[in-house]
Phi, psi and omega in degrees: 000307153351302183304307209267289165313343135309300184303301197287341168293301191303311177285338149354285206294316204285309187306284195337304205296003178110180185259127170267160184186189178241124175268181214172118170196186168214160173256151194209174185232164228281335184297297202241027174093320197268164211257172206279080169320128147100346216267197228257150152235130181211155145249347201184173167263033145227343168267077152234187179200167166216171185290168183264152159354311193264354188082016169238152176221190174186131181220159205253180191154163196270170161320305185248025138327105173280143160256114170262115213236136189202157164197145186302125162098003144269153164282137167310153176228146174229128185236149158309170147286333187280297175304331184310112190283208175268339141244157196242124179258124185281108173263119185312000000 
């Protein structure tokens, strides 16, 4: 019985934490759109990434994963992963 009450805390614990996948947008910067080279995408100091040359990127991360999304000489933004749209726009 133990046995069995461990296994359902774990598949618990597991549904909850969110659906993983790769998520996909580009930064831009939010007055005239265009977009951001380079800039930092992180959930953690093991999940980041940056954007490429065009300002899109893709990082894989749960659903309810925050992405703290920054470039120099912007303000940082924190987007769910779940919420992310096709761009993230960045304000100076």
């Amino acid at each position: 019985m133990k046995q069995l009450s461990t296994l359902l805390f774990l598949l618990l614990a597991l549904a909850a934490r969110g659906q993983q996948g790769t998520f996909e947008a580009i930064v831009v910067d939010a007055r005239n759109g265009q977009p951001l080279p380079f800039a930092s995408i992180y959930i953690n100091k093991v999940s980041s990434t940056i954007s490429n040359a065009e300002g899109r990127f893709l990082i894989n991360a749960d659903s309810a994963d925050v992405l703290n999304i920054s470039y120099v000489g912007y303000k940082p933004q924190r987007v769910r992963a779940a919420r992310l749209g096709g761009s993230v726009g960045l304000e100076i």
